[in-house]
C-alpha positions in Angstrom: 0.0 0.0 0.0 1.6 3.5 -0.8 1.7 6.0 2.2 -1.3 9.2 1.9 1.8 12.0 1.0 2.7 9.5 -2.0 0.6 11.2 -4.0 -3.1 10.8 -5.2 -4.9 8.1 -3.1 -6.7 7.2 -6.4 -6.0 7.3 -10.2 -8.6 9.0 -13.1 -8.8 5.9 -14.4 -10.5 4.8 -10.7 -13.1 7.6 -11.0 -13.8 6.4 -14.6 -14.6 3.0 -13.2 -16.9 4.5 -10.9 -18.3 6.9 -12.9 -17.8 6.4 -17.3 -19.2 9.8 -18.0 -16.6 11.7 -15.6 -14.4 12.9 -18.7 -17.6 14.0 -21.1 -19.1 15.8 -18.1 -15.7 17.3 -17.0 -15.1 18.6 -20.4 -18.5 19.7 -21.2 -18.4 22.4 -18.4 -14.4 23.1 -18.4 -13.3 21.2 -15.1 -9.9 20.0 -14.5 -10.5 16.4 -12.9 -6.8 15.9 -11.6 -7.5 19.5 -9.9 -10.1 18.3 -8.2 -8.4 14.8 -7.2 -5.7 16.9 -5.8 -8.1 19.4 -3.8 -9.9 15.9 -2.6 -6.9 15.0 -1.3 -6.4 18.0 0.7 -9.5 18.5 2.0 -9.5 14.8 3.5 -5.6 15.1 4.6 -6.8 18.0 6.9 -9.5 15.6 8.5 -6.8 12.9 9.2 -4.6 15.6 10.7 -7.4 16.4 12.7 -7.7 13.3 14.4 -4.0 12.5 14.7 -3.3 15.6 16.7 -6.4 14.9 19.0 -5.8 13.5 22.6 -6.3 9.8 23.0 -6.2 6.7 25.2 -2.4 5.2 24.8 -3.6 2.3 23.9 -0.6 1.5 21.0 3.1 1.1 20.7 5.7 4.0 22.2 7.3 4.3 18.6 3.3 5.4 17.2 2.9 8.4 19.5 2.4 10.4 18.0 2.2 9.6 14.5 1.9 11.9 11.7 0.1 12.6 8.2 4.0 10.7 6.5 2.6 7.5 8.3 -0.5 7.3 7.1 -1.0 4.4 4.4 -3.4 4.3 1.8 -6.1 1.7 2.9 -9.2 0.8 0.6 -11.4 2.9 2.7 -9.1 5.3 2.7 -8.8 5.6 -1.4 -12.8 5.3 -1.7 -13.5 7.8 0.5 -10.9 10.2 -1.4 -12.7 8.9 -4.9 -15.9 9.7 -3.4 -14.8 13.0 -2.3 -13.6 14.1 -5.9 -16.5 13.3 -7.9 -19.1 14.6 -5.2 -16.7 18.4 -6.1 -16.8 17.3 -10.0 -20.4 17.4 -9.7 -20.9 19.5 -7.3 -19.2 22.2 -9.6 -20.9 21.2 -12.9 -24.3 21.6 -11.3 -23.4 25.4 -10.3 -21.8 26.1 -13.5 -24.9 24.9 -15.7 -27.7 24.7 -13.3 -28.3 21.2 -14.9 -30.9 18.8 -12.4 -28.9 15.8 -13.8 -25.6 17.4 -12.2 -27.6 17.8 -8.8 -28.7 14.5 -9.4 -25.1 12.9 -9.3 -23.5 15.5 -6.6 -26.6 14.4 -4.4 -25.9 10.9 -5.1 -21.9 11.2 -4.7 -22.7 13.2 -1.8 -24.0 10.6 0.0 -21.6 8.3 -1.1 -18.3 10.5 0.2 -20.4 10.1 3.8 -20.7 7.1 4.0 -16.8 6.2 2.8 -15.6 8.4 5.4 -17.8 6.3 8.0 -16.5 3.2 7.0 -13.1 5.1 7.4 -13.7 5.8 11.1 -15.2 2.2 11.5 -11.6 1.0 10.3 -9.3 3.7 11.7 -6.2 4.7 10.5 -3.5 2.3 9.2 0.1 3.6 10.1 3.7 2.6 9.6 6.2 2.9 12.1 9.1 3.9 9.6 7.5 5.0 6.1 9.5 5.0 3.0 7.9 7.3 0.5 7.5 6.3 -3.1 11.3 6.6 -5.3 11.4 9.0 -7.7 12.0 7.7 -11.2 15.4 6.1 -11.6 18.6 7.7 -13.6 19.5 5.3 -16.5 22.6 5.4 -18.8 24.9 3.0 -20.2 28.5 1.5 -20.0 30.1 0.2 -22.7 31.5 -3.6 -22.3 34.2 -5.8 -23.9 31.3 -8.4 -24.5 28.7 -9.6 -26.6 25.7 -7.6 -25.7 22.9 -7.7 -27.9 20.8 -4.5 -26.4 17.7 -3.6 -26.7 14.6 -1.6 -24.8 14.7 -1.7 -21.1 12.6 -0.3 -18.2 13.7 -0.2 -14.9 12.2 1.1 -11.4 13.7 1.5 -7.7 12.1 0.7 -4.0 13.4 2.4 -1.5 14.2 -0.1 1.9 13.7 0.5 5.7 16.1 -1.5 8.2 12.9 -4.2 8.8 13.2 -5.0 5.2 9.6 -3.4 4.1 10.2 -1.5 0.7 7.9 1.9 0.1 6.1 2.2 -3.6 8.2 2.0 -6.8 9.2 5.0 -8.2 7.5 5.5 -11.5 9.4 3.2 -14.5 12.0 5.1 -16.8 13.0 3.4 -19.9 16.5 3.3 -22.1 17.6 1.9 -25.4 20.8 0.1 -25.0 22.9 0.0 -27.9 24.4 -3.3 -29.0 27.8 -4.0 -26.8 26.4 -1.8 -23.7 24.7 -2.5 -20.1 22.0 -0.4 -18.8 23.3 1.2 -15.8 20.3 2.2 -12.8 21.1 5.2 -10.4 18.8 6.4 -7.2 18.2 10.3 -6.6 18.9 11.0 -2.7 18.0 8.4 -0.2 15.3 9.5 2.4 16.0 9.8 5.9 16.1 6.3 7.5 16.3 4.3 4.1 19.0 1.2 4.3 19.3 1.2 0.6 17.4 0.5 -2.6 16.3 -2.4 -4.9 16.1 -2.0 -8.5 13.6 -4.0 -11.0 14.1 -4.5 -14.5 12.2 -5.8 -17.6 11.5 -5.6 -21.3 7.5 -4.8 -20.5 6.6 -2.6 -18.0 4.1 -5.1 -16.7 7.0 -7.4 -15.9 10.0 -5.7 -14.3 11.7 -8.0 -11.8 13.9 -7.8 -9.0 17.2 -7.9 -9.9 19.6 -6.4 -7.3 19.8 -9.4 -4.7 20.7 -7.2 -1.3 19.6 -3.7 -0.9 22.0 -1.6 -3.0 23.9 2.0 -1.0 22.3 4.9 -2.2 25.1 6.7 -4.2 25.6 3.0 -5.7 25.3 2.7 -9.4 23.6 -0.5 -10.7 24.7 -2.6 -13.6 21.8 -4.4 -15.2 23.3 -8.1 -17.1 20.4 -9.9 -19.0 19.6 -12.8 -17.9 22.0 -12.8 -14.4 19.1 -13.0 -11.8 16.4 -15.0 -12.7 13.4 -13.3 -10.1 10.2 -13.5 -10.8 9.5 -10.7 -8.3 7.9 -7.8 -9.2 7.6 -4.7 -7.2 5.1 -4.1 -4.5 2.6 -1.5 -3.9 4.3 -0.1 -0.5 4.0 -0.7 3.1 1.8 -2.6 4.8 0.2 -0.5 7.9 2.3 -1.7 11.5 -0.6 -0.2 13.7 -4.3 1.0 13.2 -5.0 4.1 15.1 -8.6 3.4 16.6 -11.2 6.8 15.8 -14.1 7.3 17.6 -17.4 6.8 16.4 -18.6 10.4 17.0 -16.3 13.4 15.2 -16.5 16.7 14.9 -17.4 17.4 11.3 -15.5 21.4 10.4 
C-alpha cells in the first residue's frame, strides 16, 4: 500500500470506473478532474490531521505516539472515501456552472456516497507505519560500454526504497532506455530519504513485468549494472507498506 503523502490516493482511471461519463461531463463544463483529485486529497488530509493531533487513550506502541500525516498508508477505505470525495466536487461544480438537475442529481448521489466512505473510514481507523518510506522517484539510467557480446535492446527499470525491517515503500515510476548493441544499462537512485538502508532495483523488457534484480539492498550513491539474464526473479515490485498499527477513531467526530 503506498503512504497518503505518496501522492493521489486514487488514479482517473479509478473515477472512470466509478463513474464512465466523468471525462464528457468534465469537459463539457471546463473542469480540470486531476485539480479536483488533488483538492480531494487536501480536504480529506486536513481531516486525518485532525484526528491524529487529537488526545487519545495510549492504547498502542511508544514508537506510534504520536504519528503523523507521512505515516498514514493508503487503505481501501481510505482511497474510496478520497474517490468519493472528488466526484461529489466534480459534480458539485458542474451543477453550479450549468444549473443542470442531472448534475444535482449525481453531486446528491456522490454526496451521499463521500459520507458514507468516510464512516466506514472511522469504522476501520487509520493504518500507520512505524518507519514510512515514501515512493522513489523515477530512476537515472545510462549505459556503459563492455568488452562483450551484448545484444541491447529496450529496457525499463524502477527503484524501491528499503527500511532497516526489510519493508520497501512504492516503486518509483518506471524510466525506460535503449541500449545499444555492446552496452549494459546502468540504474542510479536520486537521494535516499531519511532512515532508508538502501534500494532495490527492477528490471524488464514490459513494463508489466519488471523484476527484482539487485539481490541485497543496494547503498544509495551506488550505481547498478543491469546483465540480462544474471538474476532469474520472478519478483515484481510491491505496492508499499503494509500498515504496522491501526489508530482506533471514535465513532462520533466533529465534522468542520
Amino acid at each position: 500500500m503506498a503512504l497518503f503523502v505518496d501522492g493521489p490516493a486514487c488514479t482517473i482511471e479509478d473515477l472512470i470506473g466509478e463513474d464512465s461519463g466523468l471525462l464528457v461531463t468534465a469537459e463539457t463544463v471546463g473542469i480540470n478532474v486531476t485539480t479536483k483529485l488533488w483538492l480531494a486529497m487536501g480536504e480529506v488530509q486536513s481531516e486525518v490531521e485532525n484526528w491524529l493531533i487529537r488526545p487519545q487513550p495510549v492504547i498502542g506502541p511508544p514508537w506510534m505516539q504520536p504519528p503523523n500525516i507521512g505515516q498514514v498508508v493508503v487503505t481501501r477505505e481510505l482511497a474510496r472515501w478520497v474517490k468519493m470525495q472528488t466526484l461529489t466536487m466534480v459534480y458539485r461544480d458542474a451543477y453550479f456552472s450549468q444549473l443542470i438537475d442531472r448534475y444535482q442529481g449525481k453531486w446528491d448521489e456522490y454526496a451521499k456516497l463521500t459520507r458514507y466512505a468516510r464512516d466506514q473510514f472511522v469504522a476501520n481507523g487509520i493504518g500507520l507505519v512505524a518507519d514510512p518510506m515514501p515512493k522513489a522517484a523515477i530512476p537515472v539510467l545510462g549505459t556503459v560500454s563492455v568488452p562483450s557480446q551484448q545484444a541491447g535492446g529496450t529496457f525499463y527499470a524502477c527503484l524501491t526504497w528499503v527500511n532497516r525491517e526489510g519493508q520497501e515503500g512504492a516503486a518509483s515510476d518506471a524510466g525506460s532506455i535503449t541500449v545499444p548493441a555492446d552496452n549494459l544499462m546502468t540504474v542510479m537512485a536520486s537521494v535516499a530519504p531519511a532512515k532508508a538502508v538502501g534500494f532495490n532495483v527492477y528490471v524488464g523488457t514490459t513494463l508489466t513485468m519488471m523484476t527484482l534484480q539487485s539481490q541485497v539492498p543496494l547503498p544509495s550513491g551506488v550505481t547498478f549494472t543491469y546483465i540480462p539474464g544474471e538474476v532469474n526473479s520472478d519478483q515484481i515490485a510491491g505496492t508499499g507498506q503494509k500498515p504496522d498499527y491501526v489508530k482506533p477513531l471514535p465513532r462520533t467526530m466533529l465534522r468542520g
